[in-house]
N, C-alpha and C positions, 0 to 999 in steps of 0.2 A: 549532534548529527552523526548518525553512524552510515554509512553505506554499506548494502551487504551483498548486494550481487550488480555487476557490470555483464548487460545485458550484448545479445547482438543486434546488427540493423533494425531487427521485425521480431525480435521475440526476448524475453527475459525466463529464466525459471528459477524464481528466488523459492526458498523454501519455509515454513513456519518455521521451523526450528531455530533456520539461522535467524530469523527477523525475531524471534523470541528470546534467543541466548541471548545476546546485547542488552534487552529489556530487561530478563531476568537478572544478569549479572550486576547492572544499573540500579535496581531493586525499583524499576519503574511501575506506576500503576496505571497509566496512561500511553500511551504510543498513537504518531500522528504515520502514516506510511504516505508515499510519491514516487513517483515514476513518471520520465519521461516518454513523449511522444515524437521523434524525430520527424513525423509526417506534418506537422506542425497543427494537427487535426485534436483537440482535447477530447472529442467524444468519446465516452467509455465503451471499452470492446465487450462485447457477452464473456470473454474469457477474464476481463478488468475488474468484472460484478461480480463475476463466479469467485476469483481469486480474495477478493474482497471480502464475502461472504467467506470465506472457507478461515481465513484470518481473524475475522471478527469472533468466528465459533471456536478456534482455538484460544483465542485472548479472553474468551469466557470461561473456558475450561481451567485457565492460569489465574484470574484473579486480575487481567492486564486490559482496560477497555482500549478500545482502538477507536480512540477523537475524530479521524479522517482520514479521508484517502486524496491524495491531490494530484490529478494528473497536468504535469506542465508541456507545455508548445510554443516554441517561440518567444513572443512575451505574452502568453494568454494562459491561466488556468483555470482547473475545473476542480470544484469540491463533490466528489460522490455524497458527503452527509447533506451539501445545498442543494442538491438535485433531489432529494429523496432516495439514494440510490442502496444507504446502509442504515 
């Protein structure tokens, strides 16, 4: 478990690179990524999908698949790979 960015109330802006250092350094070939939802709402944001996407094409570019994305709320999560969302 690495953590790489501590977000605010309403918004996060993690970056590939850092969420890739860690991986890379790790010599990982797989990474699962999460984020919370303080609204206690799991539904993924258009900006959740977007972000998602743009990680997945990086992790392609690296040789590093990216297994899932899990957004947590309370005690409820949500898999973007079980939604169909990646």
């Amino acid at each position: 478990l690495s953590v790489v960015h501590r977000g605010t109330i309403n918004q996060s802006i993690a970056h590939p690179r850092d969420i890739f250092q860690r991986a890379i350094l790790s010599n990982a070939t797989r990474i699962f990524i999460a984020h919370n939802h303080p609204s206690g709402n799991t539904e993924p944001s258009e900006a959740d999908i977007a972000f998602t996407r743009r990680i997945i094409d990086c992790g392609e570019m690296l040789g590093i698949e990216v297994m899932d994305h899990i957004i947590i709320a309370d005690n409820e999560y949500l898999s973007l790979r079980e939604q169909g969302l990646m």
